[in-house]
NUPALO-319810 format. One record per residue (C-alpha): chain; y, x, z. Coordinates in pm, 1 decimal, padded with zeros to 6 digits. Each point is the difference from the previous one (the first is absolute). Layout:
A;Y;X;Z;
...
This chain:
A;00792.2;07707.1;-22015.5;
A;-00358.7;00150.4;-00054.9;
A;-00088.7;00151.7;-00292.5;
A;-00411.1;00126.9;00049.0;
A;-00178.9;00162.2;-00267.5;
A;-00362.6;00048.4;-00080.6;
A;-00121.9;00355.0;00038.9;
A;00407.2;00084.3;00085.9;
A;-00019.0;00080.0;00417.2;
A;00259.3;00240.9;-00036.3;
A;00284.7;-00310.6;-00097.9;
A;-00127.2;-00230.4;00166.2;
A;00241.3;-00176.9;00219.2;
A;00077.6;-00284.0;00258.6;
A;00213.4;-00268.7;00041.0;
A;00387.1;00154.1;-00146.3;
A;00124.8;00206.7;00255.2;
A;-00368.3;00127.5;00167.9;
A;-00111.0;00216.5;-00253.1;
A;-00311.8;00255.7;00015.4;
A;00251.2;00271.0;-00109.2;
A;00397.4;00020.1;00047.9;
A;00170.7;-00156.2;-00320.9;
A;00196.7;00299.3;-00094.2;
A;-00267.4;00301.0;00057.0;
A;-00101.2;00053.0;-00338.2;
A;00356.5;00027.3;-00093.8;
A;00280.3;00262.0;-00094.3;
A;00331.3;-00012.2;00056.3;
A;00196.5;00049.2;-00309.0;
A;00280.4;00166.4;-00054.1;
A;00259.6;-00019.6;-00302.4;
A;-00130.7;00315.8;-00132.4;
A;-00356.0;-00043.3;00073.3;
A;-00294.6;-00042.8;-00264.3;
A;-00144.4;-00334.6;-00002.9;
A;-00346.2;-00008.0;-00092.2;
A;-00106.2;-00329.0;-00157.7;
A;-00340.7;-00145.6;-00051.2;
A;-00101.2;-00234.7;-00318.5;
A;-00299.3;-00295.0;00005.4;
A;-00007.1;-00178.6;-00313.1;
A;00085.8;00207.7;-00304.0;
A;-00156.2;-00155.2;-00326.5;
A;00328.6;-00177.8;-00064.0;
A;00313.9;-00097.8;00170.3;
A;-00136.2;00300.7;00252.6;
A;00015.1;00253.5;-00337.9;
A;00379.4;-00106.0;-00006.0;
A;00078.9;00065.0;00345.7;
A;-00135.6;00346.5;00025.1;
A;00198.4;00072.7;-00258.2;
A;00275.7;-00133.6;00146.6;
A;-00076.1;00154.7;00285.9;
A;-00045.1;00380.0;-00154.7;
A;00391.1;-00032.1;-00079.9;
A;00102.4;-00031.2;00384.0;
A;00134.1;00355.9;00070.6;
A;-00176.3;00049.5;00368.7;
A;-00286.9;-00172.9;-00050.9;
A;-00366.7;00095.3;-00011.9;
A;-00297.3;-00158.5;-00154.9;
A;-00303.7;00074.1;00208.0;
A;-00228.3;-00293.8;00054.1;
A;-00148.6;-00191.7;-00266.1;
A;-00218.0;-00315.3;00064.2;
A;-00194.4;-00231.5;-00291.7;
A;-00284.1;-00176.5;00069.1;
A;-00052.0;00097.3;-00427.8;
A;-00178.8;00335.9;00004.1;
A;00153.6;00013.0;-00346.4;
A;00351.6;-00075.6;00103.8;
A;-00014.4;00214.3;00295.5;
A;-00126.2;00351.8;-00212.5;
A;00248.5;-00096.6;-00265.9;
A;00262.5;-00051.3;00294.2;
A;-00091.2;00321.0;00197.0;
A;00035.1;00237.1;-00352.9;
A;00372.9;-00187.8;-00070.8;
A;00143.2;00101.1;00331.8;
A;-00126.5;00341.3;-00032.1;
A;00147.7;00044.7;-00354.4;
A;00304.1;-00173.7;00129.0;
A;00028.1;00335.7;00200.4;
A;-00095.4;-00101.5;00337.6;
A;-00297.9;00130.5;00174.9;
A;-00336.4;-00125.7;-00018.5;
A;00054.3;-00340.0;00175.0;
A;-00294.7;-00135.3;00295.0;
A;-00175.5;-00275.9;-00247.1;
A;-00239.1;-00248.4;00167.8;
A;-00092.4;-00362.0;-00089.8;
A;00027.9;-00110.6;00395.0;
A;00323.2;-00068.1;00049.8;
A;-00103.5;00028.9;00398.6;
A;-00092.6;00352.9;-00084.3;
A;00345.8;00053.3;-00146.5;
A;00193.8;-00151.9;00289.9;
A;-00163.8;00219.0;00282.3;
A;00193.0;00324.3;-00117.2;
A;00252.0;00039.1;00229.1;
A;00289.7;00185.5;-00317.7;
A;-00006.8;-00291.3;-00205.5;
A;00368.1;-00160.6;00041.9;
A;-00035.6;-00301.9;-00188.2;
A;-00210.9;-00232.1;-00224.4;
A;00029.5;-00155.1;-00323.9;
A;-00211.6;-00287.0;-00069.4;
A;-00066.6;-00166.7;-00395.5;
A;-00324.4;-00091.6;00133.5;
A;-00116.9;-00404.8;-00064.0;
A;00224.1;-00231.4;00144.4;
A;-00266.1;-00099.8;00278.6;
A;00021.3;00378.2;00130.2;
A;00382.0;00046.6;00006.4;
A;00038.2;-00137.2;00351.0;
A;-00323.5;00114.5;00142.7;
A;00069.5;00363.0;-00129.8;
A;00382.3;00013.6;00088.8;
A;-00121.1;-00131.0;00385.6;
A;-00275.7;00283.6;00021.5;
A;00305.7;00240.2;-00134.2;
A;00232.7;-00149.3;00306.3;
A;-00265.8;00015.8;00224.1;
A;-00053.5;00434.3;-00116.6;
A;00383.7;00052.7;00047.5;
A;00070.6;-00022.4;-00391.3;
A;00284.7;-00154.2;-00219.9;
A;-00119.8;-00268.2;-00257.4;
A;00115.8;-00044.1;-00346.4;
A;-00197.8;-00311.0;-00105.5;
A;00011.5;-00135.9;-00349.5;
A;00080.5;-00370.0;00020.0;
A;-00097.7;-00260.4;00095.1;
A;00024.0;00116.5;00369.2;
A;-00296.2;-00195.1;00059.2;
A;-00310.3;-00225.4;-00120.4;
A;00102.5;-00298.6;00243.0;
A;00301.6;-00124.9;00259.7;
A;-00198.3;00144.1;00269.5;
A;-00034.6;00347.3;-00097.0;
A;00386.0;-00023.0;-00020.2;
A;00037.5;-00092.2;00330.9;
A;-00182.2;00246.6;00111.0;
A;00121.0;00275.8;-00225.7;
A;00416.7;-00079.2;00143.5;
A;-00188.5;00022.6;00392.6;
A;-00151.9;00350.5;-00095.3;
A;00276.3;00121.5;-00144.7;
A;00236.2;-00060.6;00289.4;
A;-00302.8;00142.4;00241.6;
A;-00018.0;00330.6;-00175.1;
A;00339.8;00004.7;-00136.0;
A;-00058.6;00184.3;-00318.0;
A;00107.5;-00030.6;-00356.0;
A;-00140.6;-00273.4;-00166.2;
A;00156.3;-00074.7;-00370.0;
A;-00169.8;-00265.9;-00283.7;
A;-00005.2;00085.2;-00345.9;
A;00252.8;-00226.3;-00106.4;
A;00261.7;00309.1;-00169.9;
A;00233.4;-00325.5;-00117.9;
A;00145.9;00033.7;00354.9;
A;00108.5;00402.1;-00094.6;
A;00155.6;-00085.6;-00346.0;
A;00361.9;00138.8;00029.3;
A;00108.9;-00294.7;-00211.5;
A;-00166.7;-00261.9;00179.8;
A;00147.7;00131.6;00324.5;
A;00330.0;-00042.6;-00170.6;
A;-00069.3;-00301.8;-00084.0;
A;-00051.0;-00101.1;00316.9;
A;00279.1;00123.1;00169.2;
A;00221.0;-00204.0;-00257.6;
A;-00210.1;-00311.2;00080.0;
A;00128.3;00088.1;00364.2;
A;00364.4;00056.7;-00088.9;
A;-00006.2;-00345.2;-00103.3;
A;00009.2;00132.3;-00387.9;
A;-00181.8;-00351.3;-00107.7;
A;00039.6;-00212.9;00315.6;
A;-00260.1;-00123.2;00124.5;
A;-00388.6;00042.8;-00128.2;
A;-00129.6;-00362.2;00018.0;
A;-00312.7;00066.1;-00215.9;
A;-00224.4;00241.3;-00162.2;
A;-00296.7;-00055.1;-00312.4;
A;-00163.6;00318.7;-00059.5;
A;-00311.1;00056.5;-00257.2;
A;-00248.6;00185.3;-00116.6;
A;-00190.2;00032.9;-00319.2;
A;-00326.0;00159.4;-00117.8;
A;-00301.8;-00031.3;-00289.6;
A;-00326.8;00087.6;00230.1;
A;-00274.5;-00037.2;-00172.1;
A;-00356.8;-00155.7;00125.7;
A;-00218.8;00171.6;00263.5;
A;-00338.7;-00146.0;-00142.1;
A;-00254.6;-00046.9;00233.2;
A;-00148.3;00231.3;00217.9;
A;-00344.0;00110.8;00035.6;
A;-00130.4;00072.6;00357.7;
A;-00192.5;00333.7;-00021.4;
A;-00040.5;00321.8;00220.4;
A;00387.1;00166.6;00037.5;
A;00059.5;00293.1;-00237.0;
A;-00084.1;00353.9;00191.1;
A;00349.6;00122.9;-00017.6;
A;00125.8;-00283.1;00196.0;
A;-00029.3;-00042.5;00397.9;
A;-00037.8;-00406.5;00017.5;
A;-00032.1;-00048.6;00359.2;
A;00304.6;00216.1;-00001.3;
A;00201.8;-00177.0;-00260.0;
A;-00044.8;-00307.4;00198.4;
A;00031.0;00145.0;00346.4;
A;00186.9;-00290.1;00210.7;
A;-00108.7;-00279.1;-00229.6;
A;-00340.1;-00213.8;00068.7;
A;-00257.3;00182.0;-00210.7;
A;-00103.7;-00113.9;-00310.5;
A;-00218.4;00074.7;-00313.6;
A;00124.4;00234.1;-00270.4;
A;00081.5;-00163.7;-00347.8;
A;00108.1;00221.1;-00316.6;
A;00341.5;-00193.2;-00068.3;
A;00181.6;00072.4;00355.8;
A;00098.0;00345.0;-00018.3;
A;00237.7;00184.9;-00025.2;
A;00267.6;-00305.8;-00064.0;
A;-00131.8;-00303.1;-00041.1;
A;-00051.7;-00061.8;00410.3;
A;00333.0;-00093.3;-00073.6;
A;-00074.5;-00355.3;-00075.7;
A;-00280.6;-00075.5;00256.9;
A;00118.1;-00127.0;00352.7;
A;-00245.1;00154.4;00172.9;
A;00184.6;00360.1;-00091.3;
A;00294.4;-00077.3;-00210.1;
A;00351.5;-00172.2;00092.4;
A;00056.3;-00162.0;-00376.0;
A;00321.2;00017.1;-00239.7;
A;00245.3;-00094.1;00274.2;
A;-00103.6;00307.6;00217.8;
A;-00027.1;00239.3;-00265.9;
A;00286.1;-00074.4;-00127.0;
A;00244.9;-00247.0;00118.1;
A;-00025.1;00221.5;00324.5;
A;00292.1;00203.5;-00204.5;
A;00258.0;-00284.4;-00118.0;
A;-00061.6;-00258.0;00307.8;
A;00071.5;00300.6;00221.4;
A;00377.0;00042.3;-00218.8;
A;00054.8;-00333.1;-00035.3;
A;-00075.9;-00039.0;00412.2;
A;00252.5;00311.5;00031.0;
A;00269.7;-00146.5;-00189.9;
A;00003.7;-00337.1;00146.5;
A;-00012.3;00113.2;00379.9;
A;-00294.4;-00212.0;00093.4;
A;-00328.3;00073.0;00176.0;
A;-00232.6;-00256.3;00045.0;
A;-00071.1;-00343.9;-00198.0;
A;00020.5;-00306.1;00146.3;
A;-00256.5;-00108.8;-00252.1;
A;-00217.3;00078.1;-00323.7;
A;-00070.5;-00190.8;-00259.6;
A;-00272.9;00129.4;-00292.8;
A;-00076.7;-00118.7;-00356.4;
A;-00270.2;00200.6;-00160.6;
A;-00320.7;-00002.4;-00133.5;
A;-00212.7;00225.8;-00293.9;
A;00032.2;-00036.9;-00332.5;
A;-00164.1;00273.3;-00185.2;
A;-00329.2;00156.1;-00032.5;
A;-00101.3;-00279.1;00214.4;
A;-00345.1;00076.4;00018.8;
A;00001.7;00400.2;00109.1;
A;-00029.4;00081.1;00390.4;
A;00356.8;00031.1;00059.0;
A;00051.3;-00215.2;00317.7;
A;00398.4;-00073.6;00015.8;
A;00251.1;-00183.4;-00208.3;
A;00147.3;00199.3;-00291.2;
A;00297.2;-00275.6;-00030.0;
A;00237.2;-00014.6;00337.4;
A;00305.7;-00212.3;00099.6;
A;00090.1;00096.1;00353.3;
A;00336.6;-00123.6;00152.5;
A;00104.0;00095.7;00355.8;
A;00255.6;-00197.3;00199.6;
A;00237.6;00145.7;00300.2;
A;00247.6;-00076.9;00230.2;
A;00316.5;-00094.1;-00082.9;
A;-00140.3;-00150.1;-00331.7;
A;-00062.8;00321.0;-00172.0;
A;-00302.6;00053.3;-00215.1;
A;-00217.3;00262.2;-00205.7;
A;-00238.1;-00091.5;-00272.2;
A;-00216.0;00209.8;-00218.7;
A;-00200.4;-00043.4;-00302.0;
A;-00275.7;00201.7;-00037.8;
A;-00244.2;00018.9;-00374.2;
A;-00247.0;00181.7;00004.3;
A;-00127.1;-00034.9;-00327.4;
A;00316.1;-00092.0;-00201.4;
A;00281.6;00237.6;-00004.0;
A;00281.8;-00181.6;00023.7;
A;00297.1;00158.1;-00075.0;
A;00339.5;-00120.0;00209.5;
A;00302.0;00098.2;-00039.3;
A;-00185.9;00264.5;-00240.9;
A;-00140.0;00102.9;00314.0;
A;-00397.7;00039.8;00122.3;
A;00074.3;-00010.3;00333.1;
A;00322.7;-00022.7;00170.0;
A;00225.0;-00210.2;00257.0;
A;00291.0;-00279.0;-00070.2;
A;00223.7;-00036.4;00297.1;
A;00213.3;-00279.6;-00015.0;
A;00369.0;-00030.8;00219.2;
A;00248.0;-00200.3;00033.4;
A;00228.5;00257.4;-00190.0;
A;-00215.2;00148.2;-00261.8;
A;-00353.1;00019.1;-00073.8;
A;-00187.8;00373.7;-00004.8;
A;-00326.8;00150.2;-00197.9;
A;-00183.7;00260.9;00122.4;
A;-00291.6;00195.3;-00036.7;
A;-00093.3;00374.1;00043.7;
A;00205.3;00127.4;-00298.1;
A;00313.0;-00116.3;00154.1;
A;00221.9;-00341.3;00030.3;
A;00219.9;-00215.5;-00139.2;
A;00310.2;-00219.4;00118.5;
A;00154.1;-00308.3;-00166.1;
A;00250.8;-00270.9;00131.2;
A;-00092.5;-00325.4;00006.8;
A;00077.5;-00016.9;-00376.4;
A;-00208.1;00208.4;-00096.0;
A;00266.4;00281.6;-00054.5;
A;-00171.9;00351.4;00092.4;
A;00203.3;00148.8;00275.1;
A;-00216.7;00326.2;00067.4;
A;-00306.4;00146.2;-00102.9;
A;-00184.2;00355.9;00078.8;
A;-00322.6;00109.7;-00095.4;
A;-00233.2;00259.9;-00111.1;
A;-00092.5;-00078.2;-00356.4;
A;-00303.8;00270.7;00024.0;
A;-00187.0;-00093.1;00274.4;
A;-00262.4;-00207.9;-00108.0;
A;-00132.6;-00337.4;00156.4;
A;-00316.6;-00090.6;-00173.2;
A;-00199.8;-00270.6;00146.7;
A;-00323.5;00118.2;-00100.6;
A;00041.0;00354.3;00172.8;
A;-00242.4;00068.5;00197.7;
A;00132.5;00311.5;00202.3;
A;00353.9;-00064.3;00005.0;
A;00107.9;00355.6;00073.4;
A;00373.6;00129.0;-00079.0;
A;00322.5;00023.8;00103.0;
A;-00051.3;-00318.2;00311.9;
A;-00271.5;00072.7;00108.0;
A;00149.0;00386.7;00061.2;
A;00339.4;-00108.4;00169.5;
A;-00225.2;-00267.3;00245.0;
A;-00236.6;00319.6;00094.0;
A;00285.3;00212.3;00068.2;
A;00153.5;-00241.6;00212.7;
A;-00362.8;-00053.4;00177.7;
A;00013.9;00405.7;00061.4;
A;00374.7;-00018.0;00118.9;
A;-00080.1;-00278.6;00227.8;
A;-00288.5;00247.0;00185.8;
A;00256.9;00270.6;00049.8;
A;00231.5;-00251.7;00113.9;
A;00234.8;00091.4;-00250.3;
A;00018.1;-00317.5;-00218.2;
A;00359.0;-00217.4;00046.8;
A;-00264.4;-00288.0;00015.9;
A;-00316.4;-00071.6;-00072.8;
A;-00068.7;-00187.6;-00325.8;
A;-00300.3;-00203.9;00117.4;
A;-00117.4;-00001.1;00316.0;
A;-00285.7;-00216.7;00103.4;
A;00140.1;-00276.6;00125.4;
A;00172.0;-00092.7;-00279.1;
A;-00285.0;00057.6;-00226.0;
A;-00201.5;-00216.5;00197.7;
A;00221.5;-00297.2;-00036.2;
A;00023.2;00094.6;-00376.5;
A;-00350.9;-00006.7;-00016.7;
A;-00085.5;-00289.5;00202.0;
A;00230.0;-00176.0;-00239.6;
A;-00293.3;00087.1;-00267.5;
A;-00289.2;-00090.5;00263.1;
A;00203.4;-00323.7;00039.2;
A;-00059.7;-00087.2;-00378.5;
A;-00341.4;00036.4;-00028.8;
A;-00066.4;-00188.8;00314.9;
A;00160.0;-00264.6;-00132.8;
A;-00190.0;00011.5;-00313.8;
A;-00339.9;00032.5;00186.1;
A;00084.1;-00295.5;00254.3;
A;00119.1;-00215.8;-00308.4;
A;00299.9;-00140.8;00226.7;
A;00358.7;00116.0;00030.1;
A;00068.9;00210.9;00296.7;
A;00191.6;-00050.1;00288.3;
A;00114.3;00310.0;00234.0;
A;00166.2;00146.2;00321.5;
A;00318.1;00097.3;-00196.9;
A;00057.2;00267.1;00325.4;
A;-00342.5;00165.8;-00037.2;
A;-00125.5;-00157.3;-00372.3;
A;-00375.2;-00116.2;00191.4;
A;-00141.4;-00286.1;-00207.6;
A;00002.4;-00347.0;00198.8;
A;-00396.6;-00144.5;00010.5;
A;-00352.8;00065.3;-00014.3;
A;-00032.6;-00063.8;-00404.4;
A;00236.1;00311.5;-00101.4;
A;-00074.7;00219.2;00321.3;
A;-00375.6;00037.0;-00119.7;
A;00125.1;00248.5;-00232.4;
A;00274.6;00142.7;00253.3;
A;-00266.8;00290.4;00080.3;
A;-00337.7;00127.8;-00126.5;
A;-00357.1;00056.8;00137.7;
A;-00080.9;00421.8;00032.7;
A;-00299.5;00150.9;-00039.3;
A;-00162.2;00077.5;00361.8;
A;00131.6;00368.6;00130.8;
A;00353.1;-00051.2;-00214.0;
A;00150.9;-00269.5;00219.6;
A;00352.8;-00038.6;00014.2;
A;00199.0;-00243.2;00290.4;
A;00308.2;-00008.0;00192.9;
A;00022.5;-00059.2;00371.4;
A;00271.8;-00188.2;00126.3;
């Protein structure tokens, strides 16, 4: 692997293994008392929630705080200091941030096209990652994220806090005591009411943002008035669509509960059906349906713009057996028999699961940081998400909207998930702007 960086000599590395500076000599070793000092890029949003989250950990300090937003990152800087911690080191360079040698570990709610660039610089410095999903932009990045974290052999955890719900762990281990035989199938959903983007106008960036900055690994382009701060969401060049942003949460359960990793193949329905003539680049309307070994399969149903209620649910997970079906979602589960008899149900009636939240802070998002903190003191029975498993999760996603973009069903390496021919591998990677290359050497 290579990672080179404009303007960035001082992380600039060789092929994996030959690097210009050992892999571990910007880091500490931690012990299970020890302060962990933790750094933040991206805080307008799902970033704000994390620091909070964050600012709960007993043993943890906030002292780096990156936003390419001058806005975001004074408003940023004056929270952690009235959160009680000292005056944090604030820069808009997230290179800048990475060269001091006390920061532990990384949190990244940056743009989807940064997560794996940043959380490979953050390897590369000797830091943990905590990287909001989807792990990456593209398969690629994946690849190369799983490689980097086995090379530097630090904590790397994905924002998918499903995985540290106490009753979907419990759920699982019934699934595995054979509680409703065998999991044969899973539909899960999701449900919103976004409203149009408009259409842009290209003009000069505002002076409080950073644009070359904001689009750091990505292919420059021109500045338009309708991208920022959210709506990059829904253009390919930047985004990941619906199925990243949010299936990345049930497909990753319903992958859990039915024991499977890769597809064998992909099959899409989808298309755009509202506010057809704004900018927005991507479907809005998804059928997705994954099929496995041993004739098991996932599907999921994604509207953007229509929020369909199932099972009076926004978003959740069906998991069908051969004993008993199962619903579940991040307020808890249900269990019926196979006539429809409810066997067992737990859940937390007050935490709230609103599809239209963007921050998504709370009680999940705390217990999956405080694993990602006992997993770096190496004092965690297990940790929650590591990358591997987030990458198949998320290639799962990737996997959908290549199949979409192709316009042909998808057929894959069900022992490594890689897309068979040229027509879906076009989109298996991305071009980089010069100076932020990333590739893996074999």
């Amino acid at each position: 692997m290579s990672i080179n960086r404009r303007e960035f000599t001082k992380f600039s590395a060789g092929a994996i293994g030959a690097l210009a500076f050992p892999a571990n000599s910007y880091a500490r070793i931690i012990g299970a008392n020890d302060t962990i000092n933790v750094g933040f890029m991206g805080t307008n949003s799902r970033g704000a929630g994390l620091l909070g989250s964050f600012a709960k950990m007993e043993g943890t300090n906030l002292t780096h705080n990156c936003d390419v937003d001058s806005r975001v990152l004074e408003r940023t800087h004056n929270a952690i200091i009235k959160a009680g911690f000292a005056a944090p080191k604030s820069n808009k360079d997230i290179r800048r941030i990475l060269e001091d040698p006390t920061l532990d570990a990384l949190v990244i709610a940056a743009p989807d096209h940064w997560h794996a660039t940043a959380g490979l610089m953050a390897l590369e410095a000797g830091k943990h990652v905590y990287v909001e999903k989807p792990l990456t932009h593209n398969p690629h990045e994946g690849e190369i994220f799983v490689a980097a974290q086995k090379r530097y052999n630090k904590v790397v955890q994905m924002g998918n806090q499903q995985r540290s719900s106490i009753e979907s762990i419990e759920l699982m281990e019934m699934i595995r005591d054979d509680f409703l035989g065998t999991i044969y199938r899973a539909e899960t959903w999701y449900g919103n009411n976004r409203g149009s983007i408009g259409n842009g106008n290209s003009t000069s960036p505002p002076g409080w943002l950073d644009w070359d900055l904001w689009q750091g690994p990505a292919p420059r382009k021109d500045y338009k008035d309708n991208y920022i701060h959210y709506n990059w969401h829904w253009f390919w060049h930047w985004g990941t669509g619906e199925i990243c942003n949010n299936a990345a949460h049930e497909l990753d359960i319903a992958r859990w509960a039915l024991g499977v990793d890769f597809p064998e193949k992909v099959s899409v329905t989808a298309g755009r059906n509202f506010h057809r003539n704004d900018d927005w680049e991507m479907y809005d309307t998804m059928e997705v349906r994954y099929d496995f070994p041993e004739g098991k399969s996932i599907e999921w149903v994604g509207n953007s713009c229509n929020k369909v209620l199932r099972f009076g649910r926004g978003r959740g997970t069906l998991l069908l057996g051969t004993k008993g079906y199962a619903i579940v979602d991040r307020a808890g589960y249900e269990v019926y028999n196979k006539d429809g008899n409810l066997l067992r149900e737990r859940k937390t009636p007050d935490r709230a699961i609103d599809t239209a939240d963007l921050v998504g802070a709370g009680e999940l998002t705390e217990s999956h940081v405080k694993n990602f903190l006992q997993s770096i003191r190496g004092i965690a029975k297990q940790q929650n998400s590591p990358v591997d498993e987030s990458h198949i999760s998320t290639l799962l996603c990737h996997l959908g909207n290549i199949a979409y973009r192709s316009g042909t069903d998808i057929s894959c390496n069900p022992t490594n998930g890689r897309a068979v021919g040229n027509q879906a591998n076009q989109f298996w990677g991305r071009d980089f702007q010069n100076g932020w290359n990333l590739s893996l050497n074999t």
